[in-house]
N, C-alpha and C positions, 0 to 999 in steps of 0.2 A: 598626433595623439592616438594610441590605442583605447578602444573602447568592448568591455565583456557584458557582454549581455546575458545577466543570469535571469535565469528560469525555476525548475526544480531542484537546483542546486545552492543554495543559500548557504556557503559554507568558504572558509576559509583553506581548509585543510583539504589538502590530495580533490583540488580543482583544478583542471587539466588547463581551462580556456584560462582562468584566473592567472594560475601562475605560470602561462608559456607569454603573455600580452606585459606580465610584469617583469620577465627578464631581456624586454628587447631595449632597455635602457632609455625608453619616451617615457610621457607622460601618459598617466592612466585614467580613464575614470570606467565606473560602471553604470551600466540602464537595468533597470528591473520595469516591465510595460504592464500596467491595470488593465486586465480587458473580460468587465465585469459579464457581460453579454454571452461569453464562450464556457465562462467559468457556468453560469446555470445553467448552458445546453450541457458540459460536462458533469453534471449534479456534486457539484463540490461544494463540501456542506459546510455552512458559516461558519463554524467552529473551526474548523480545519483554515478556513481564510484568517481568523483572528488570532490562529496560531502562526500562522504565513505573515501576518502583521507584525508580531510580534518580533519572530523572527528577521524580517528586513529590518524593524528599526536596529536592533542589537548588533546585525551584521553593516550597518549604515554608519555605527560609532567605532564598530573595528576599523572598519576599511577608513574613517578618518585619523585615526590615530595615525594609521599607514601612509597620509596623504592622499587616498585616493577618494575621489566623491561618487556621492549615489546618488544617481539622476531617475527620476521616473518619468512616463510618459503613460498616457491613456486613451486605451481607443476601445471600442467596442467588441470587436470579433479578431481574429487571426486576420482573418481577410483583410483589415484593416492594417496590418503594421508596416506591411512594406513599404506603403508611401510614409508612416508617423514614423518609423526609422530611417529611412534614408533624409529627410527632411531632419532629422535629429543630428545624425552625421556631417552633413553640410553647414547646419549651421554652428555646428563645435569643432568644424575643422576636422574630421575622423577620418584618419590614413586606413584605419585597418579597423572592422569588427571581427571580435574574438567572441564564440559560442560550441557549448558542449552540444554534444549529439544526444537526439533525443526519441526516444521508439515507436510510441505510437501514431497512427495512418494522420489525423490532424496534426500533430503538430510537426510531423515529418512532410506535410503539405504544406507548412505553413511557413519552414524554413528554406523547403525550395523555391516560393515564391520572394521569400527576403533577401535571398540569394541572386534569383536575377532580377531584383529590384537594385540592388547595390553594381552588381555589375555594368549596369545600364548609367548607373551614377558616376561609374569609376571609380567606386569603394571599391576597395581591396577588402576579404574575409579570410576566416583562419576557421573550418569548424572542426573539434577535436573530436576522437572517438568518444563515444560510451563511458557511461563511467562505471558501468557494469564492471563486473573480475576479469571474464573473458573478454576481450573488447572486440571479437571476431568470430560470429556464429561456428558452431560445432556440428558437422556434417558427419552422416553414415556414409559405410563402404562404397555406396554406389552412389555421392555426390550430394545427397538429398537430404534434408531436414529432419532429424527423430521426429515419431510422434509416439516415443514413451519415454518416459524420464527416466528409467534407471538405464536403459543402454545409454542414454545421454549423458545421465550423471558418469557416467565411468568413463566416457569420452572427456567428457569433461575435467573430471580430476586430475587425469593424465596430461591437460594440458599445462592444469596450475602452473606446475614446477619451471614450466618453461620461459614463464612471465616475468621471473624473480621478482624480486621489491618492488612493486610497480606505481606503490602511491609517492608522492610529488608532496613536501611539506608546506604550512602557510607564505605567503610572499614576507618579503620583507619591505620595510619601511621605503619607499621611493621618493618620497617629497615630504618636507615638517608636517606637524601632524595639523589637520583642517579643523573648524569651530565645528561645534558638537552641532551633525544633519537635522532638518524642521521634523520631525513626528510625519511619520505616511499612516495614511490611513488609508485601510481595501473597505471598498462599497462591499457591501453585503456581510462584512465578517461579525463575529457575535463571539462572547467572553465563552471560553475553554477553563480545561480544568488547568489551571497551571500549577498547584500543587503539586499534583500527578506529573506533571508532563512542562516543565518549564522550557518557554523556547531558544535555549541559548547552544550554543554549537560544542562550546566547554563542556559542559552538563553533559550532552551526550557523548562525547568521546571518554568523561571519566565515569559514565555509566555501562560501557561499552566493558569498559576495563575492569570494573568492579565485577562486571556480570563473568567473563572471561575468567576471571582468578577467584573469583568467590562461589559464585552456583553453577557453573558452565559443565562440572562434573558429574550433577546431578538432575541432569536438563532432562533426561531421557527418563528419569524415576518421577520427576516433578509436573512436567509437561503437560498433562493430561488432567491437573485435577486444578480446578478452578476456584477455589477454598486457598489454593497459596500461591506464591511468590514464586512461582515454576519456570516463569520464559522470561527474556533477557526484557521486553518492554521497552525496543527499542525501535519500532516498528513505525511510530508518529515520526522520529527522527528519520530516517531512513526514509520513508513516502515520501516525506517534506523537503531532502537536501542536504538536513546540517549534519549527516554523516555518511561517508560513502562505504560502499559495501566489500569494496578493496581495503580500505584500514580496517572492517571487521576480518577479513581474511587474514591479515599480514597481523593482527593481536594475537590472534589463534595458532597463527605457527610461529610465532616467537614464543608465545607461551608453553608448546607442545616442544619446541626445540630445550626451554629451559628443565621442564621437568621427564620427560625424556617419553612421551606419549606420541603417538599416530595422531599426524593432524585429519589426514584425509578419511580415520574415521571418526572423525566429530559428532554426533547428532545434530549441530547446530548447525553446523557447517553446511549438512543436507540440507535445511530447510533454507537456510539462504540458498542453496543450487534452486531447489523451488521458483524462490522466487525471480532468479535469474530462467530459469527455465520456461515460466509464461511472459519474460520480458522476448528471449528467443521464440515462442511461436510467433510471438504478434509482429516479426518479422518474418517471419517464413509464410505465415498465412493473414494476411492481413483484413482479411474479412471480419477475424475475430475482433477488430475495431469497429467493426461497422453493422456490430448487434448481431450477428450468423454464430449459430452452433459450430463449433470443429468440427462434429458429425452429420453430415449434411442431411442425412436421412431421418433429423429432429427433427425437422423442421415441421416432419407430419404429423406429429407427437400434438393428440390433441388437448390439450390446458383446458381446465375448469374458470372462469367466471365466478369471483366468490369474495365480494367486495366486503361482506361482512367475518369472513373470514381473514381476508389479510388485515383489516382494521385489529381485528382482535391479536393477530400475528405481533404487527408492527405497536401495540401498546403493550402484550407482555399479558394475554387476557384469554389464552390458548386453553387453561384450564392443565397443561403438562409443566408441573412446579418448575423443570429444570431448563424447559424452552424460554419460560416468561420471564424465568432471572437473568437467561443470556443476553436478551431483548429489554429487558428493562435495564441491565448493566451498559449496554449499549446507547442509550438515550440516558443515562447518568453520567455517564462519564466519558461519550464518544468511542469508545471502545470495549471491546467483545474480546474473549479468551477464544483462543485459535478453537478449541474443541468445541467451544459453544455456535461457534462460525459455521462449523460443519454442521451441528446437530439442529442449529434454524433454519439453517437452508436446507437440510434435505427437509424437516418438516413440511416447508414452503413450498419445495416444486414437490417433493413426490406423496408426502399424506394429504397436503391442499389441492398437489396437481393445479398449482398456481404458477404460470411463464415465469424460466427464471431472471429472466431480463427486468421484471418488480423488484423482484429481491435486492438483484444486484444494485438498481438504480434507486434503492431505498436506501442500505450501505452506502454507498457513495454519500449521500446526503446527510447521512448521519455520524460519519465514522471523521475523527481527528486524525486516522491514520489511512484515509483513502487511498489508494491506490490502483489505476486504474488496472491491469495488466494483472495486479495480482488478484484483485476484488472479483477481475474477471474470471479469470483462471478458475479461483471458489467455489464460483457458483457454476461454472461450466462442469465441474468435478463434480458436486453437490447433485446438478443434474441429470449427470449422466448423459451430457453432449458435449463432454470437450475432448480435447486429446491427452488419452490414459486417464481416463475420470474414473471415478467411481463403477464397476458393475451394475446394470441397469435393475439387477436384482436386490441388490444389497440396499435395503429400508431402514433407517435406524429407527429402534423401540425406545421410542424417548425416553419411558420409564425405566427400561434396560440399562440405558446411558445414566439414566440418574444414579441408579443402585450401585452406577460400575463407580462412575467417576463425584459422586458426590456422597460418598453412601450413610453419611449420617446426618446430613442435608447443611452443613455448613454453609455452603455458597447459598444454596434455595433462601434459609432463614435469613440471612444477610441484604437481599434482593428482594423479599417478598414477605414483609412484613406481616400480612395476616396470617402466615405461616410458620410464626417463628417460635410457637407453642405446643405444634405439632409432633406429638414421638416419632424417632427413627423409622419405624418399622411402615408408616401411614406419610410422611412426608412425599414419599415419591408419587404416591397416588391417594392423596386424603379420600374418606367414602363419601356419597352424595349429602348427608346431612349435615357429614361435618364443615363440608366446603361453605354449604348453605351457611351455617351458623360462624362460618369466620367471614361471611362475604368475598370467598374465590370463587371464580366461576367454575363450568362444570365445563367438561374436556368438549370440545369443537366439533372434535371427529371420534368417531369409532373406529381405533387403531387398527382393529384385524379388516373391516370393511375396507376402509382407506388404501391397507395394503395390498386389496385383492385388485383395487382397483386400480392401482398407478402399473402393478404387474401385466393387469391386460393390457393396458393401454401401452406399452412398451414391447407387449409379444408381437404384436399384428405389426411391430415395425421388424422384427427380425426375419 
C-alpha cells in the first residue's frame, strides 16, 4: 500500500505526491498528522485551523468517494513524527510514503528526520518537488540567489514557458467508493467566516476562474482601494492547499491564449511571482526562518517598547481612521486588504518603531490566510529589513493613504462605526472635539515627530 502524507496541501487537483502514489496501481490511503504543540510555537491562528478543519473534513469525503481513506495521527511537535509515522506505516503495511516538498527551515527539518526514520525502517519514500510554478530556484549570472525581485521576476518569466502544462488533474477512483470518514476535529481551531471564505477545494478553483474571466482585467485599476471587490480573494485558498499556484498560472494563459493578450504581463501574475519569490529566499537564506532580518545590519536598529501603543494598534484605537479599519477588518473577518497590510505595518515598525517580528507574529495569529513566507516577507518589506524592501526612507502618511485610497471614506465608515457620520473632507482626520463627541480616540503619535524619529534611528545604521 501507498501512503500520501498531506500537509499544506489539502487538495485534490494538480497534487504531485497525491496523484504520482495513485497511478502505481496499489492500494492508497492518506495521513494528515495533528501536532497541536508546533502549530502555537508557529502562531497559527485558530481560525485559520477551523478552516484547515474544515477543509480535511470535505477533502476526507472526496478522497472516499475515490476509495481512498483518511487516516490521522497526533503527536505534539515535528520532532515527534518520525517515530508516530514510521509506527503508522508498519502497522498498515506501507511500501511506500508519498509527500510534497515543503520550504520552510522547520519543516524542511522535520522531513529530513522522517526520512531517516523510515529509512531505518525500510520504508521506501517518494518526496515530490514543490508545488510552487518554478519547481527549481532561479539563479543570477554568477550562480547565486537574487536579492531583488524584479531581475528575478524576469528570470523567472523566462523560464515559465519552458515548464509547459505542468499541473497534474485529480486522481481517479482506485477502489468502490468508502462509508462517509468520522468528523476530525483540530485542537485549538475556532468558527471562521465561511460566508466569505467557504472551505471547499471546488469553491476555489470556480472562484479562481470567475476572478480570471470577470475582474482579472481590471486588477491593476481596482487593487488598491479597499471600499471594492478589487483582488482575486484567493489568498486563504492558496495559504491553506486547496489550490495550487500552477492551476492559477495555467487559467491565466489559457485565458490570455483565448483572447489574444500577454500573459507574462499580467498584474496578477506579478503578485503571485511575489509570492513565489519570498517562498525562494527562505531557501536561499534560511535565517529568514529563524526571525533574522535579510539585512543583517538591522539588527542594530534600535525598536521602541510601547506596549500601550501596540495594544491600541492591534484593537484598531490608533486614532488614524484608515489604520483602525484595516485592523479592525482584520480581527472581523481574518483578513486585511493587501494595501491595508502595507500601511499597518509600516505604521507598526516605523511610526511606533515597534520590532517587526510583533507585527508579524500578531498576523499570524489572526490572519485565515496566514502564510508564513509571505507574512514574512511583508513585514520584512514594511520594515525595511528584508531583501528589496521598502527604502528605509519612505514613511507612509497614513492620512495620505486615506485621501489616496479611501477618499470619501467608504471602507473607514464601513469599519468604524462612530465614524460613519462624518463628512468627507474631516473623515480622514476628524478634529479633537469631534473625535471627543463621537468616542474615537485621538491619534497615538504625532505623525511629523514619529517620522523624524524612525529617519534617525535608520541614518546612524547607514
Amino acid at each position: 500500500m501507498n501512503l500520501v502524507w498531506l500537509r499544506n496541501d489539502l487538495r485534490l487537483d494538480d497534487n504531485p505526491a497525491l496523484y504520482h502514489a495513485c497511478q502505481q496501481g496499489q492500494p492508497v490511503a492518506v495521513l494528515y498528522c495533528i501536532t497541536p504543540t508546533q502549530w502555537r510555537l508557529h502562531h497559527e491562528s485558530p481560525i485559520k485551523l477551523g478552516f484547515r478543519q474544515d477543509a480535511l473534513n470535505q477533502l476526507g469525503q472526496a478522497l472516499a468517494q475515490r476509495g481512498i481513506p483518511l487516516e490521522v495521527i497526533q503527536a505534539a511537535r515535528f520532532d515527534d513524527l518520525p517515530g508516530c509515522i514510521v509506527d503508522h506505516c508498519i502497522q498498515r503495511g506501507i511500501r511506500k510514503l508519498w509527500f510534497n516538498e515543503e520550504i520552510p527551515v522547520d519543516e524542511r527539518h522535520r522531513d529530513q528526520q522522517v526520512v531517516e526514520a523510515l529509512s531505518d525502517a525500510g520504508v521506501r519514500y517518494e518526496m515530490q518537488v514543490s508545488d510552487q510554478i518554478l519547481p527549481q530556484p532561479v539563479f543570477n549570472q554568477q550562480g547565486a540567489y537574487f536579492k531583488v525581485f524584479t531581475p528575478w521576476y524576469r528570470a523567472w518569466l523566462k523560464q515559465l514557458p519552458e515548464i509547459g502544462d505542468c499541473t497534474l488533474p485529480e486522481p481517479e477512483a482506485i477502489a468502490p467508493p468508502l462509508p462517509a470518514p468520522a468528523a476530525i476535529a483540530l485542537p485549538g481551531s475556532e468558527p471562521y467566516r465561511r460566508d466569505l471564505w467557504p472551505a471547499d477545494e471546488q469553491h476555489a478553483l470556480s472562484r479562481l476562474t470567475h476572478f480570471v474571466q470577470e475582474r482579472r482585467a481590471r486588477y491593476s485599476e481596482c487593487r488598491d482601494i479597499p471600499s471594492i471587490n478589487g483582488t482575486s480573494g484567493l489568498s486563504p485558498y492558496l495559504a491553506n492547499g486547496l489550490l495550487s499556484p500552477r492551476r492559477c498560472l495555467q487559467v491565466i494563459r489559457q485565458l490570455a491564449t483565448m483572447d489574444g493578450w500577454e500573459w507574462r504581463d499580467d498584474p496578477w501574475l506579478r503578485e503571485l511571482g511575489w509570492r513565489e519569490f519570498y517562498r525562494y529566499l527562505m531557501i536561499g537564506f534560511p535565517r529568514l526562518s529563524r526571525n533574522q532580518p535579510f539585512k543583517l545590519q538591522t539588527r542594530a536598529l534600535q525598536w521602541e517598547r510601547n506596549e500601550e501603543g501596540v495594544v491600541a494598534w492591534q484593537q484598531g484605537r490608533t486614532g488614524f481612521p484608515l489604520v483602525d479599519a484595516g485592523m479592525r477588518q482584520l480581527r472581523q473577518t481574518g483578513w486585511m486588504h493587501n494595501r491595508l497590510r502595507m500601511l499597518t505595518a509600516s505604521f507598526l515598525c516605523k511610526l511606533l518603531l515597534v520590532d517587526w517580528r510583533i507585527g508579524e507574529a500578531f498576523f499570524m495569529e489572526q490572519l485565515l490566510d496566514g502564510d508564513f513566507a509571505s507574512n514574512n516577507g511583508g513585514w520584512q518589506w514594511s520594515a525595511s529589513t528584508g531583501c528589496d524592501a521598502s527604502p528605509w526612507f519612505r514613511i507612509f502618511n497614513p492620512t495620505r493613504q486615506s485621501e489616496r485610497f479611501d477618499p470619501e471614506g467608504q471602507f473607514i465608515r464601513t469599519l468604524i462605526p462612530e465614524l460613519a457620520t462624518v463628512e468627507n473632507r474631516l473623515i480622514h482626520n476628524p478634529p479633537p472635539a469631534l473625535r471627543e463627541q463621537l468616542g474615537y480616540p485621538q491619534p497615538v503619535i504625532d505623525y511629523r515627530q514619529a517620522r523624524e524619529r524612525v529617519l534617525e534611528r535608520f541614518r546612524v545604521l547607514t
